[in-house]
C-alpha positions as CSV (number, residue, x, y, z in Angstrom):
1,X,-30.9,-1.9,11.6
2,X,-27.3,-0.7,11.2
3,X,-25.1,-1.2,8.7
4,X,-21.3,-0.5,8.3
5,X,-20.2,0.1,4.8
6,X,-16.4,0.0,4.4
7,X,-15.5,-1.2,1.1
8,X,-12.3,-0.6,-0.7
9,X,-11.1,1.4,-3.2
10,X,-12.6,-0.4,-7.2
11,X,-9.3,0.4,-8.5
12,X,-9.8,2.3,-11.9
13,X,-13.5,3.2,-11.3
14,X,-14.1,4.4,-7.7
15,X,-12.1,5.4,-4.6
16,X,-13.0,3.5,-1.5
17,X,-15.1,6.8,-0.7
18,X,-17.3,6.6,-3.8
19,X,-17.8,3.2,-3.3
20,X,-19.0,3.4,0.3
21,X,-21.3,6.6,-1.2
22,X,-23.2,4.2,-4.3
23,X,-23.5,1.6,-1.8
24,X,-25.6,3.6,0.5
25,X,-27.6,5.1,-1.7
26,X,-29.2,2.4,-2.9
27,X,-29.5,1.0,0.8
28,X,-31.3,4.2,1.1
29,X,-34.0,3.7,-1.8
30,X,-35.5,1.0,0.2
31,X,-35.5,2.3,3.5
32,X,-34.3,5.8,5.3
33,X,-34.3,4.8,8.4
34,X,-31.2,1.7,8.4
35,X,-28.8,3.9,10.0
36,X,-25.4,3.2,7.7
37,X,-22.3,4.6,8.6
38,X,-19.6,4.3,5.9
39,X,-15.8,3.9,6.6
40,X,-13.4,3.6,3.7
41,X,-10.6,1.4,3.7
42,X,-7.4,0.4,2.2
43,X,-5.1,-2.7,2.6
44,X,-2.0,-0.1,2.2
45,X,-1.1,-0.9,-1.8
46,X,-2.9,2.1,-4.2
47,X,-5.7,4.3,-3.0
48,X,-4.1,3.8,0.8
49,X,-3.4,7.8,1.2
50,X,-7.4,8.9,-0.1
51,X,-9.1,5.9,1.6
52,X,-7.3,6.7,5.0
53,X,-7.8,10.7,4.9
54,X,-11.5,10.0,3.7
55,X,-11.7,8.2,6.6
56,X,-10.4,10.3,8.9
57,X,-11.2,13.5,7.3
58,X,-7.7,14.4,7.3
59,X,-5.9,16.7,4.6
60,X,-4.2,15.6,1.1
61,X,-0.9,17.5,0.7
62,X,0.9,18.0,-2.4
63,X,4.6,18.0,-2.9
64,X,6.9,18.3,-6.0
65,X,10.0,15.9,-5.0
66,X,12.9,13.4,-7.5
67,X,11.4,11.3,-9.6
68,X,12.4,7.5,-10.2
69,X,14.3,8.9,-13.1
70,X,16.2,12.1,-10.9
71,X,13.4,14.6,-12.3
72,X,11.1,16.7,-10.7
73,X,7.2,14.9,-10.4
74,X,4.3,15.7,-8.6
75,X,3.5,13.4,-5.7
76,X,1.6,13.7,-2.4
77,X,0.8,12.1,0.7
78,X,-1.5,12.5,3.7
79,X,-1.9,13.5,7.0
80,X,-5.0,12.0,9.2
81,X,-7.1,13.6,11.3
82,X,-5.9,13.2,14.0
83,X,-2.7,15.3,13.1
84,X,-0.3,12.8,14.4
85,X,-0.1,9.8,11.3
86,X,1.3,10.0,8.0
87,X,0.7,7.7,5.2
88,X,2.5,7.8,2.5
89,X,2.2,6.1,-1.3
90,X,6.1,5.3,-2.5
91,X,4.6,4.8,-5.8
92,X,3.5,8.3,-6.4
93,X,7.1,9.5,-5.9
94,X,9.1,6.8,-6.7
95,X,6.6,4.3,-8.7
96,X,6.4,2.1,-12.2
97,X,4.0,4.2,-13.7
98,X,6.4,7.7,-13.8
99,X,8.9,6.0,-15.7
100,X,8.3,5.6,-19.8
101,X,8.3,2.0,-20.7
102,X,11.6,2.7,-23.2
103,X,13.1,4.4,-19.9
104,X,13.0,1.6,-17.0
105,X,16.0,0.6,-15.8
106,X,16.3,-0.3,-12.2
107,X,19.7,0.0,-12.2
108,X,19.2,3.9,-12.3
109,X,15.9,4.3,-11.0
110,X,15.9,5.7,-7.4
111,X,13.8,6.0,-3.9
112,X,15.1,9.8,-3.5
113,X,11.6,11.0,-3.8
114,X,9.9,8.8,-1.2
115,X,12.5,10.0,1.3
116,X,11.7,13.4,0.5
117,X,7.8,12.7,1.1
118,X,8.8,11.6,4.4
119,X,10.8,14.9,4.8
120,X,7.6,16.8,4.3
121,X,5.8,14.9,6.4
122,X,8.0,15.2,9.4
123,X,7.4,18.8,9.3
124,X,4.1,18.0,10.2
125,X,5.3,17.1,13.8
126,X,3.6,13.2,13.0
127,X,4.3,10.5,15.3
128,X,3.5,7.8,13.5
129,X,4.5,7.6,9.4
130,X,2.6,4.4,7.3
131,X,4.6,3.8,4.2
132,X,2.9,1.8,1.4
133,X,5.8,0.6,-0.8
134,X,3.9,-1.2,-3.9
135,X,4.3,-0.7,-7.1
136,X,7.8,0.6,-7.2
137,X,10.5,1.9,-10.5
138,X,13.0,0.9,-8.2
139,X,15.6,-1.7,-6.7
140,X,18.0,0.7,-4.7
141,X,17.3,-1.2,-1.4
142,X,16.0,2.4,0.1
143,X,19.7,4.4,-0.7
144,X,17.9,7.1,-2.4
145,X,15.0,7.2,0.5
146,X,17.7,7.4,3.0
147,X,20.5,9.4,1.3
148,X,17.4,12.5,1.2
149,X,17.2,12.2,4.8
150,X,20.4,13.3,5.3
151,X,21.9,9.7,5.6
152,X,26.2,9.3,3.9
153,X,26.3,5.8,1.7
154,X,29.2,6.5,0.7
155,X,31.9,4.9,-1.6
156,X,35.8,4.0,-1.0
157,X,36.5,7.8,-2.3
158,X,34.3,8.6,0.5
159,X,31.9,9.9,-1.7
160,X,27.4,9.6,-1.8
161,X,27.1,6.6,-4.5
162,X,25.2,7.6,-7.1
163,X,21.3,6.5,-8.0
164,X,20.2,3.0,-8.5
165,X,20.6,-0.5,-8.0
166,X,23.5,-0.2,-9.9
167,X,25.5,1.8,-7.2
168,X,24.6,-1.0,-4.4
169,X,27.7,-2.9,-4.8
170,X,30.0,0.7,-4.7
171,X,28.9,1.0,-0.8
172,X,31.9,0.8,1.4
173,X,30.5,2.9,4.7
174,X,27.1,3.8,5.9
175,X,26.9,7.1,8.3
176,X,23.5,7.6,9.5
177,X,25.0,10.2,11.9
178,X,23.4,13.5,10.6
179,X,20.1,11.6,9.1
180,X,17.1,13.5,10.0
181,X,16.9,13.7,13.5
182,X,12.9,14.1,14.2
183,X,13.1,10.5,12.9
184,X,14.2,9.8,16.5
185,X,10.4,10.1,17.8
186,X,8.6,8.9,14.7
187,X,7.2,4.9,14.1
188,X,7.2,4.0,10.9
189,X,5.2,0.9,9.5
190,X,5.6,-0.4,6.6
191,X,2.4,-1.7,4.7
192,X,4.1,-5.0,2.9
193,X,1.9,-7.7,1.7
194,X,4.7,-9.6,0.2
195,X,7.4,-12.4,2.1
196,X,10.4,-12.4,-0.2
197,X,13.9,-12.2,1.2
198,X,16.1,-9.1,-0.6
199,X,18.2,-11.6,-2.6
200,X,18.1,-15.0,-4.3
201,X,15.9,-16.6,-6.6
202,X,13.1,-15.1,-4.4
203,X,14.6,-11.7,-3.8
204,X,13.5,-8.4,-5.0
205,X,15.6,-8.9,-8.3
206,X,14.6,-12.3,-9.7
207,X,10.9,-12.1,-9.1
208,X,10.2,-8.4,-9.6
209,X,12.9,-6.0,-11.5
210,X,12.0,-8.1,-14.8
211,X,8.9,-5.7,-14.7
212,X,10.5,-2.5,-13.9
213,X,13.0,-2.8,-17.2
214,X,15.8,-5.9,-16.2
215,X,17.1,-8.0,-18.1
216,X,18.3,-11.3,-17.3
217,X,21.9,-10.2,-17.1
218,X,20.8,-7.0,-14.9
219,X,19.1,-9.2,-13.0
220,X,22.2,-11.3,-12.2
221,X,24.0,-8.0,-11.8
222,X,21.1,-6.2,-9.0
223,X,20.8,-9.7,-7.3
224,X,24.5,-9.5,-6.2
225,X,24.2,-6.2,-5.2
226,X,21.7,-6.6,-2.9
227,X,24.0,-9.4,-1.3
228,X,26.8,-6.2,-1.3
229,X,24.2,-4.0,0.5
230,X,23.2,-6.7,2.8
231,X,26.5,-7.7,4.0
232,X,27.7,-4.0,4.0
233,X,24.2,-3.3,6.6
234,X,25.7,-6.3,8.4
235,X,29.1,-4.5,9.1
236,X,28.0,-0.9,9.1
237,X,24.8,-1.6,11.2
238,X,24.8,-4.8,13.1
239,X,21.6,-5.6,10.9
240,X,20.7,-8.6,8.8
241,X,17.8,-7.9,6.9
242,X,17.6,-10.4,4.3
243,X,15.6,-13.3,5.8
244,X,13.0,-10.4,7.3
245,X,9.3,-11.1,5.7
246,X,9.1,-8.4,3.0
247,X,12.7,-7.6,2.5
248,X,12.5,-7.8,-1.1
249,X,9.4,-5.8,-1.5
250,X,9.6,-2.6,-3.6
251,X,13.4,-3.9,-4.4
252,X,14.5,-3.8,-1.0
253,X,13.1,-1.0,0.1
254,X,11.5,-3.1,2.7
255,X,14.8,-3.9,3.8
256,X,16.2,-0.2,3.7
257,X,13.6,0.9,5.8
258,X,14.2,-1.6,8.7
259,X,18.2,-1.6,8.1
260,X,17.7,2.9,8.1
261,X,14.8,3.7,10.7
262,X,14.1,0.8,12.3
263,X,10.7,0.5,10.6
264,X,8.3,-2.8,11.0
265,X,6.8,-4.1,8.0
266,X,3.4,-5.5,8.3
267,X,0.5,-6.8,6.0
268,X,-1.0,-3.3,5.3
269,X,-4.5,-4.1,5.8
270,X,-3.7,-4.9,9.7
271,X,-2.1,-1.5,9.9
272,X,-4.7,-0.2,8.3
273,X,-7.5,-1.1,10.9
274,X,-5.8,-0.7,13.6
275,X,-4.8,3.2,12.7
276,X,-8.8,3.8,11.8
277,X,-9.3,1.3,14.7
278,X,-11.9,-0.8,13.1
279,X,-13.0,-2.7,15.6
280,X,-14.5,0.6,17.3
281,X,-16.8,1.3,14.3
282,X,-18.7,-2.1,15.0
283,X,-20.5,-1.4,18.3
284,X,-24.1,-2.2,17.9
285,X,-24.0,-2.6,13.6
286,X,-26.0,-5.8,12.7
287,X,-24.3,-6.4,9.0
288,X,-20.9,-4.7,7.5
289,X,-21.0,-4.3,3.9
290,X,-17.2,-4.2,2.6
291,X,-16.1,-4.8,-1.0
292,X,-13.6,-3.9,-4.2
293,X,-12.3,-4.5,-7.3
294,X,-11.9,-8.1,-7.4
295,X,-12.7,-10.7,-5.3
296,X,-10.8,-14.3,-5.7
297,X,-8.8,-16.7,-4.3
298,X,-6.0,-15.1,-3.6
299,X,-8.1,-12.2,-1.4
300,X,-7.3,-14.3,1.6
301,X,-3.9,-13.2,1.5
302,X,-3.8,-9.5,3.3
303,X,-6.8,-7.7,1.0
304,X,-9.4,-5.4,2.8
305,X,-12.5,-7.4,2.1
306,X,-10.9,-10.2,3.8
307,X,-9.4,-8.1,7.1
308,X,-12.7,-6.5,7.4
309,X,-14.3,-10.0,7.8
310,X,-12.2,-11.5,9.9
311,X,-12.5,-8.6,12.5
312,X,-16.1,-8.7,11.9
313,X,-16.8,-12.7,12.4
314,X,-14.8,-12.3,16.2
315,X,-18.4,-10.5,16.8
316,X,-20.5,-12.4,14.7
317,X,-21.2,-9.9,12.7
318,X,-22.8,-11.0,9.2
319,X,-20.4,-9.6,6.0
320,X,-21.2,-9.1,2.9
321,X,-19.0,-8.8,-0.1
322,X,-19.9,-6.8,-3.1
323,X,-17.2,-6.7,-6.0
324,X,-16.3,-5.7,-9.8
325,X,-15.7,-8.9,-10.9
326,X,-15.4,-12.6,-8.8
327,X,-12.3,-14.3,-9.9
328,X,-10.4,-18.1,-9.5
329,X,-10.9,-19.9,-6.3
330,X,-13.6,-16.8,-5.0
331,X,-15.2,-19.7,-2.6
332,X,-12.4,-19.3,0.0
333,X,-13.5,-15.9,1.4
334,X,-16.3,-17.5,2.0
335,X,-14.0,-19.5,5.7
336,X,-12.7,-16.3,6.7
337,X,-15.8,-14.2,7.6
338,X,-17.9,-13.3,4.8
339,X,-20.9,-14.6,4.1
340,X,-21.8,-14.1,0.5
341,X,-20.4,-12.0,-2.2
342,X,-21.9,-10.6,-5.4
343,X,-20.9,-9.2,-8.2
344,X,-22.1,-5.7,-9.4
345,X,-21.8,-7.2,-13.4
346,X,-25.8,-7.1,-14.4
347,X,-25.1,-8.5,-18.0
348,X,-22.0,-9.0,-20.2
349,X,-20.6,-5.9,-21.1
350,X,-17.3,-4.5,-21.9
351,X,-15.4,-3.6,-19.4
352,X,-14.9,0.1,-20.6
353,X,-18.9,0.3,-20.0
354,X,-19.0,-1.9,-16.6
355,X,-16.5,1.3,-15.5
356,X,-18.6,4.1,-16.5
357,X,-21.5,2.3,-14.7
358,X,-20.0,1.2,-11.9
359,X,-21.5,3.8,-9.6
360,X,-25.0,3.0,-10.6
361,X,-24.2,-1.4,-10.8
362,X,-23.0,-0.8,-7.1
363,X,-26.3,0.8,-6.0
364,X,-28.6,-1.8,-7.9
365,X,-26.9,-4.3,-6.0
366,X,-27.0,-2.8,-3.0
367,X,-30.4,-2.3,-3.1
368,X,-31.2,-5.7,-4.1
369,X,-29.3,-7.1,-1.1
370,X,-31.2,-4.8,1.3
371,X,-34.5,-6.0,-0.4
372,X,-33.3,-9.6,-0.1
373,X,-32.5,-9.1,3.6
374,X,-35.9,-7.2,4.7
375,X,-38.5,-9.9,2.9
């Protein structure tokens, strides 16, 4: 028998890695001999960068860049193994959880850093860059990102507008002319799991920058900025970005990075198997094993358990879900590939102690399925 373990990350407990590890070790306590290759995935929101170079056995590279706030933090990114793709988290340069709660304001909060990671990356010699953008501080529409590339949004004095979503509605002129040039041979894909159009009662201001610090009457005021930036990309660019799938993700940044470098946004965990190129890990396996956090309803809509299992069932291969905790509506995974799911919860517990045991819950249930399987 072989089995193909590629679970997701169980966000706050195990990286997609560690998973894949518990799971096979309690495949192995019933029987050495199942071959079980493991393959960590990643649907391209947290985790995305570590599950991907896990994968790959690429390198984790380290880079001080702007903050969300204009300060220096600490943020990384990843090349793969194969030394041509980047992937890249916007969140760890530019995300929600580097800005103090008493601090978020997305009318200041900017994207600088993630175009800086990108930066770095290019001087990798990548051809292919995956960006991640959830989780974001921010509703610039991508001005910082593109301003550290090298891009002019300027004002009517001519002059770089300043951070934030505040600034949007200052932009007279966009010159892209001495923006990064290597960008020239690079793809970039953008891992969105979100539809939302940059502006309206939709947009990237009305249903997100709440979170990040708005008010209603900021909300008002970054909502018709992004109808300033939009019409200004119009003029400037020739591009209309606001009815694009995934414009208002990360505020707007989805939009910046098709309006900037031409970038295509797509749900991240079809970007994600086709850079590992899943389908190539399931010659000959008779049962994939894939899992994460939570499993519900709403994992039908872009998350890895569910792209796994759809790529799986075009072969007829048998999936299996293992997960931290079933949620709302869990039953609907069960017409898009998998087969059954189980949780690794044993007995009610708090959820500090279902954490700390997570590595040893995942193998119990791993072994029981096995057991279950070979009677």
């Amino acid at each position: 028998m072989k089995i193909l373990v590629a679970p997701d990350s169980f966000k706050g407990s195990l990286t997609a890695m560690e998973a894949a590890t518990n799971i096979k070790a309690g495949i192995n306590r019933v029987d050495h001999e199942i071959k079980v290759e493991l393959l960590p995935i990643a649907d391209g929101g947290e985790g995305t960068v570590q599950s991907l170079v896990d994968a790959t056995a690429g390198e984790i590279i380290g880079k001080e860049v702007t903050g969300p706030l204009g300060d220096k933090v600490n943020a990384f990114y990843g090349i793969l193994g194969d030394d041509k793709t980047a992937v890249i988290e916007m969140a760890a340069a530019s995300g929600l959880p580097l800005v103090p709660e008493n601090k978020r304001n997305p009318l200041k909060t900017t994207t600088y850093g993630t175009g800086e990671l990108i930066a770095s990356a290019l001087e990798h010699g990548v051809e292919k860059i995956l960006i991640g953008i959830g989780g974001s501080a921010t509703n610039d529409a991508g001005i910082g990102m593109v301003q550290a590339l090298g891009a002019e949004i300027l004002d009517k004095k001519e002059e770089q507008v300043a951070y934030g979503g505040g600034s949007l509605n200052q932009i007279e002129k966009i010159n892209l002319d001495n923006i990064d040039y290597r960008l020239k041979n690079v793809e970039i894909l953008v891992a969105c799991d979100v539809d939302n159009p940059l502006y309206g009662k939709n947009g990237a201001a009305y249903v997100y920058a709440p979170q990040k610090g708005a008010d209603t009457k900021t909300v008002e005021i970054l909502d018709q900025n992004l109808r300033h930036f939009n019409q200004t990309t119009i003029k400037e660019l020739g591009k209309d970005t606001n009815k694009i799938p995934g414009a208002g993700a990360a505020g707007g940044l989805g939009a910046g990075l098709v309006a900037f470098l031409d970038a295509e946004l797509k749900a991240g965990v079809d970007i994600v198997l086709d850079i590992i190129d899943f389908k190539s890990y399931l010659e000959d396996v008779d049962l994939v094993i894939t899992g994460e956090g939570m499993l519900d309803g709403q994992s039908i809509y872009g998350k890895s358990p569910v792209g796994v299992s759809r790529i799986a069932a075009q072969k007829n291969i048998p999936v299996i879900a293992v997960t931290g905790t079933l949620g709302k509506g869990v039953e609907k995974v069960l017409d898009h590939g998998i087969n059954a799911y189980f949780s690794i919860i044993d007995r009610p517990a708090e959820l500090k102690e279902i954490i700390e045991k997570s590595p040893k819950l995942l193998s119990d249930l791993s072994e029981q399925i096995i057991r279950s399987i070979l009677i």
